[in-house]
C-alpha positions in Angstrom: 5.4 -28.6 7.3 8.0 -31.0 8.2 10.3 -29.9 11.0 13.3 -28.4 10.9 15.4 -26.2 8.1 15.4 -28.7 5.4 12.8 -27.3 2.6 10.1 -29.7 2.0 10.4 -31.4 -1.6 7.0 -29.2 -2.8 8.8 -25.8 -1.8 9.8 -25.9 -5.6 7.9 -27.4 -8.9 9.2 -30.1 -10.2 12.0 -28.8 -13.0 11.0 -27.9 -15.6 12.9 -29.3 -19.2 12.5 -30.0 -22.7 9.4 -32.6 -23.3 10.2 -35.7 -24.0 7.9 -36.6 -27.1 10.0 -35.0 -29.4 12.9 -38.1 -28.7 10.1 -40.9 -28.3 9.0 -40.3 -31.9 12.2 -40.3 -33.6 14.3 -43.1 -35.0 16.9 -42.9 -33.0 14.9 -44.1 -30.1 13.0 -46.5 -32.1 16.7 -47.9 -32.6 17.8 -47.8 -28.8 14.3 -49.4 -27.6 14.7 -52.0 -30.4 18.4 -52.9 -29.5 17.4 -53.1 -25.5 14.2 -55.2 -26.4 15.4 -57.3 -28.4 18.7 -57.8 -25.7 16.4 -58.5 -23.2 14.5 -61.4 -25.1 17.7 -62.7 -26.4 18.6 -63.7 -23.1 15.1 -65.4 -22.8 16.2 -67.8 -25.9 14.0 -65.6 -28.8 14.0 -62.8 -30.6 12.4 -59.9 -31.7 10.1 -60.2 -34.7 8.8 -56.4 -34.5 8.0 -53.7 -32.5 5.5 -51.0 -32.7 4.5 -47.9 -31.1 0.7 -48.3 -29.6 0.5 -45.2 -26.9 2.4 -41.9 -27.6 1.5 -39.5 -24.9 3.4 -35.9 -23.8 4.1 -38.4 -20.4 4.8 -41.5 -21.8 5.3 -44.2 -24.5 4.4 -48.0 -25.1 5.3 -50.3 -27.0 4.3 -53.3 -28.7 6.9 -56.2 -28.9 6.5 -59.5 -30.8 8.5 -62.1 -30.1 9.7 -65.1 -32.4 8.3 -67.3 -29.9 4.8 -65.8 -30.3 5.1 -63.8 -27.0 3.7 -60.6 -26.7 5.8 -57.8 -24.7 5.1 -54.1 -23.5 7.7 -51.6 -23.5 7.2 -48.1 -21.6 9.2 -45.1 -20.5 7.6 -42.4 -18.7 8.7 -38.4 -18.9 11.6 -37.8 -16.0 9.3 -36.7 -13.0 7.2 -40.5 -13.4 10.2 -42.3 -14.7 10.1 -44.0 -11.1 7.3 -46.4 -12.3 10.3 -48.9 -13.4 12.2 -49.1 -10.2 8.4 -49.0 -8.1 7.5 -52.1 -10.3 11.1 -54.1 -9.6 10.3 -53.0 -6.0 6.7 -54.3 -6.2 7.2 -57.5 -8.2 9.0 -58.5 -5.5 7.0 -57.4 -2.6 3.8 -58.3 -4.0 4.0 -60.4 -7.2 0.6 -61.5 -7.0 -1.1 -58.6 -7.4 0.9 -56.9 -10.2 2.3 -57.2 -13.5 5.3 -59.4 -13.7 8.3 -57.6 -14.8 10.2 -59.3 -17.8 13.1 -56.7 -17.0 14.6 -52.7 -16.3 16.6 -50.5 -16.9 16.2 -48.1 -14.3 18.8 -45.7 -15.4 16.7 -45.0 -18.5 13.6 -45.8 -16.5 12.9 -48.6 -19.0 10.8 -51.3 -18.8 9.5 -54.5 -20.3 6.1 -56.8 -19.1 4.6 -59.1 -20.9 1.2 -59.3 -22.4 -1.6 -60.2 -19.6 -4.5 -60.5 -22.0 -6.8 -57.7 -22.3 -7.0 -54.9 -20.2 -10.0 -55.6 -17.1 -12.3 -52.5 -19.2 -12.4 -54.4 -22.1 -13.8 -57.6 -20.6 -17.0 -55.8 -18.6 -19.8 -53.6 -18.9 -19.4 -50.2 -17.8 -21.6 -50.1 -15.3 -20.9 -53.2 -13.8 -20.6 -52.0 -9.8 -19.7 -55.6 -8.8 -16.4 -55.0 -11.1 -15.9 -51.7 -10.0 -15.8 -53.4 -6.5 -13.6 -56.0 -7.3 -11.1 -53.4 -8.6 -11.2 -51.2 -5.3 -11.0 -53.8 -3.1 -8.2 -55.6 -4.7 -6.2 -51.9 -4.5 -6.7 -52.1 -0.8 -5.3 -55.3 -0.6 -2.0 -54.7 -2.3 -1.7 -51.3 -0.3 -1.5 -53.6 3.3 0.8 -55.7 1.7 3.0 -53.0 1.0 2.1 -51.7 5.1 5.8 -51.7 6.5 7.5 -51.0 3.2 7.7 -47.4 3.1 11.9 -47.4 2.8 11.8 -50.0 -0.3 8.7 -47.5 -1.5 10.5 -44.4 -1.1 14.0 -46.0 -2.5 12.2 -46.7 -5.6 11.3 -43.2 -6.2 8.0 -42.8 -5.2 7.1 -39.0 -3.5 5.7 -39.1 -0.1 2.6 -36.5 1.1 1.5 -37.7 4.4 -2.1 -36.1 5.5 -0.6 -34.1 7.8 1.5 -31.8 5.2 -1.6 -31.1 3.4 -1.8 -27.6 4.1 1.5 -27.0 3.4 1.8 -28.1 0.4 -1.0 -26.5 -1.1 0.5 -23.3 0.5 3.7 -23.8 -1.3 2.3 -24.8 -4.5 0.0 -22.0 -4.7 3.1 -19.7 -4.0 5.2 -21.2 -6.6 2.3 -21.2 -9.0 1.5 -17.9 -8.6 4.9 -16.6 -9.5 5.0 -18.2 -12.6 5.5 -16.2 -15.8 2.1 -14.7 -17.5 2.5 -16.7 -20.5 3.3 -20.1 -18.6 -0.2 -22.0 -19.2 0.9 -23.6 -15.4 0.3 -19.9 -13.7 -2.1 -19.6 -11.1 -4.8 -17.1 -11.3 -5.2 -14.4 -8.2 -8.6 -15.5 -8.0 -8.1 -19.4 -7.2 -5.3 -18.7 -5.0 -6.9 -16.2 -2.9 -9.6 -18.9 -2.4 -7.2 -21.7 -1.9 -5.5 -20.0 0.9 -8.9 -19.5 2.6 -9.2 -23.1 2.2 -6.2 -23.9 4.5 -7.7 -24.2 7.6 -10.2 -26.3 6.0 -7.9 -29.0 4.2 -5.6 -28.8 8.0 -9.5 -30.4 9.1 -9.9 -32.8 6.6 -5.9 -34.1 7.5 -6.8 -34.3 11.0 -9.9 -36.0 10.3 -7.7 -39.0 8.3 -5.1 -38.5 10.3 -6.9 -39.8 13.7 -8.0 -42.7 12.0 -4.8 -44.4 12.5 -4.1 -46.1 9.0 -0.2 -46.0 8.1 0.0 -43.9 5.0 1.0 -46.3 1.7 1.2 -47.1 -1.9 -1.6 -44.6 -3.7 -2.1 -45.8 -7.3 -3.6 -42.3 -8.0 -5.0 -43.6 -11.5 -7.3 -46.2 -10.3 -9.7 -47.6 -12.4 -10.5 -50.4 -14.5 -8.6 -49.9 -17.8 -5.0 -50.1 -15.4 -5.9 -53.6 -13.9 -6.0 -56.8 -15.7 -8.0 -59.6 -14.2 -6.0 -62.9 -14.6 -6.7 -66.7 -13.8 -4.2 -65.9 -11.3 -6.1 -62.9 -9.8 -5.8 -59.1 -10.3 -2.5 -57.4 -11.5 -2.2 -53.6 -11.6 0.0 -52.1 -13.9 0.7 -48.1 -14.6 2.0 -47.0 -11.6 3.6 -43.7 -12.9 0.9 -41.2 -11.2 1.9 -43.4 -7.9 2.3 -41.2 -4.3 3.0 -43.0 -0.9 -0.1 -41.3 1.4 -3.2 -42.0 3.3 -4.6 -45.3 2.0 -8.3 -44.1 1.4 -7.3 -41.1 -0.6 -7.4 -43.9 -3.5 -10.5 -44.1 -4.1 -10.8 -40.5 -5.4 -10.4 -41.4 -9.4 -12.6 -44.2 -9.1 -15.2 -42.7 -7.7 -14.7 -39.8 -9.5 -14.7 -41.5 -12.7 -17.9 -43.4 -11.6 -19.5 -39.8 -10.7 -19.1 -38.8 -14.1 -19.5 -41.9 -15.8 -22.6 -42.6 -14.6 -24.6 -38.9 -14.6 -25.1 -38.7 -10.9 -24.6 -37.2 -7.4 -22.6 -38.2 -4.4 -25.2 -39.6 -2.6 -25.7 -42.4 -4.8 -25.8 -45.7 -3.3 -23.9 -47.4 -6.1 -20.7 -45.1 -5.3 -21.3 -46.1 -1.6 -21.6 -50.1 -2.6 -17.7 -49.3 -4.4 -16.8 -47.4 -1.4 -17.6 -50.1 1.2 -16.1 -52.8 -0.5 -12.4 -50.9 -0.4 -12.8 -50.1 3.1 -14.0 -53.0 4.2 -11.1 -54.3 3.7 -9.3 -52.0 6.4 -11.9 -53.1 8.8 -10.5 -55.0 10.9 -8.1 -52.3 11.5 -10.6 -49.3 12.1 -14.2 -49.8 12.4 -15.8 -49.6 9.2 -18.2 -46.9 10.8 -15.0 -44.6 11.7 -13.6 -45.1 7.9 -17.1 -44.4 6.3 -17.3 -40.8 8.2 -13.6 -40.0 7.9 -14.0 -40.9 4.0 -15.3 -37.5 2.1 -12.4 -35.8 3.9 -9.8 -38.5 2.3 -11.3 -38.0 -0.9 -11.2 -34.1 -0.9 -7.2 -34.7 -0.1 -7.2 -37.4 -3.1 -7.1 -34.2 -5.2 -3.8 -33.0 -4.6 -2.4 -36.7 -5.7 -4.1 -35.5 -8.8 -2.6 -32.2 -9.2 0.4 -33.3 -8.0 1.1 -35.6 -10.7 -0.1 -33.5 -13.6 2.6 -31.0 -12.0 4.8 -33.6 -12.7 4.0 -34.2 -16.1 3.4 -30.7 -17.1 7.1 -29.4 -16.5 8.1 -31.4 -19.5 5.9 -30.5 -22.5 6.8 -29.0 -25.8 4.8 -25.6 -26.8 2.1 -27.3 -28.1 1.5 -29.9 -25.7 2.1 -27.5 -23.3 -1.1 -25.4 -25.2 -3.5 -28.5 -24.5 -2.1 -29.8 -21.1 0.0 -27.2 -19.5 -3.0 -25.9 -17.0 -3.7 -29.5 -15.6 -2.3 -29.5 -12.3 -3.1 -25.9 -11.6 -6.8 -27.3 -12.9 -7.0 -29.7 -10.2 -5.3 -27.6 -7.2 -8.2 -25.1 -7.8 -10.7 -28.0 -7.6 -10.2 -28.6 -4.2 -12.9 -27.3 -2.4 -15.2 -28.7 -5.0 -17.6 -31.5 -3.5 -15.9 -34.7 -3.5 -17.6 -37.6 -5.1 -18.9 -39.5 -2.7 -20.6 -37.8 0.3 
């Protein structure tokens, strides 16, 4: 818990509010995006030939924008708890411009913003079980996160939430608290059952801190929805894009989704040696840092804590749904708080 009176942000949920959707699919936003696209590439010396909804989500939506000049554009605005992601990419386009999606421009007020078209997405142009890939994509992650090493006031000025290792426990104390507390009927409520065993689980996660903890790595950027559909590999390298699940936290905790997703992906158990291939060629990367034996044994307790990054954001993304949304998606985060004494995906 962090010292003194101050209340840590997690003492509370994230606020909830009315979701979002409703506005993204109405006119009168189709007219506002339109008049603030087609501003933007009017200062570029073209204009706006059309523009089309491609993703509608209960988080976010994206647009497709065509410009005179033949350009292709993406528009996106996230739901108010991951509206961040325009200000963290501004922050990141300039800190590390190589390793992201350019930004055209923002509007961080509105938590607008406009990229343009980098080809298809890195998914689309491999197999799915291509490890090599896979390893290309973890590695590259680890890369940008020790470029960003030093950066945690720009981070955190952009918005992004910070969960060190060492408030672990704590925060799934006061999450389970607030989740248990919660209305009957609210679809986020936290069942006696899963609480009770989180609760036992503290001492356990206050281990798995301490063992990430000693290994000496300064917490950073945590994409938190790695894999290979949020990359695009370009002539000039890798770019990363979707940042709006983002936490600032211990570097290796990354590697949960993707080896998660792998896991499932590919039918089979932590043990297996293609995980391990992914694995090594992220934290090889921190090597020269901390022995790569040290990071390999500290590892399964980093991705046991990459679960609350999980939770954490569909917390986020939950407290802003309409009734029906709220129907399909409104257990999420509870979901993956109660996961987290599940095995983690790579052992």
């Amino acid at each position: 818990m962090p010292s003194g009176t101050e209340q840590p942000w997690y003492a509370a949920l994230p606020q909830s509010g009315e979701g979002p959707s409703v506005r993204w699919s109405s006119s009168a936003f189709e007219t506002e995006l339109r008049e603030w696209v087609g501003g933007v590439l009017g200062g570029l010396g073209t204009d706006l030939v059309s523009l089309e909804a491609v993703h509608q989500r209960p988080w976010s939506t994206v647009w497709r924008g065509v410009a005179s000049d033949g350009a292709t554009y993406w528009a996106k605005q996230n739901c108010v708890h991951q509206s961040f992601e325009a200000a963290l990419l501004v922050v990141l386009d300039r800190l590390s411009p190589h390793r992201v999606v350019p930004v055209t421009a923002a509007d961080l007020e509105r938590g607008l913003h406009l990229v343009p078209d980098q080809g298809p997405i890195f998914a689309l142009t491999v197999a799915d079980d291509d490890v090599d890939a896979w390893c290309r994509v973890a590695a590259e992650a680890m890369h940008l996160q020790r470029e960003l090493v030093g950066h945690t006031a720009d981070l955190v000025g952009a918005g992004v939430t910070t969960l060190p290792p060492v408030e672990s426990a704590a925060y799934v104390e006061a999450r389970v608290a607030s989740l248990t507390t919660l209305a009957r009927e609210d679809p986020r409520r936290m069942g006696d059952d899963v609480a009770r065993r989180l609760r036992e689980l503290v001492p356990a996660v206050t281990t798995w801190a301490d063992d990430v903890v000693s290994l000496g790595l300064p917490d950073s950027l945590v994409h938190n929805d790695l894999h290979a559909s949020n990359v695009f590999a370009t002539a000039e390298g890798m770019r990363f894009f979707d940042f709006g699940d983002a936490l600032l936290t211990h570097p290796l905790s990354a590697l949960f989704v993707p080896l998660n997703v792998l896991l499932h992906r590919f039918e089979t158990t932590p043990d297996d040696a293609r995980l391990r291939r992914v694995a090594d060629a992220a934290i090889e990367v921190w090597g020269d840092v901390v022995p790569v034996g040290e990071l390999r044994t500290a590892l399964p307790s980093a991705l046991r804590l990459g679960r609350l990054g999980r939770a954490e954001s569909w917390l986020r993304v939950t407290a802003t749904l309409t009734p029906g949304e709220a129907a399909e998606y409104g257990d999420s985060g509870t979901w993956w708080l109660g996961a987290l004494g599940d095995e983690p995906p790579l052992t």
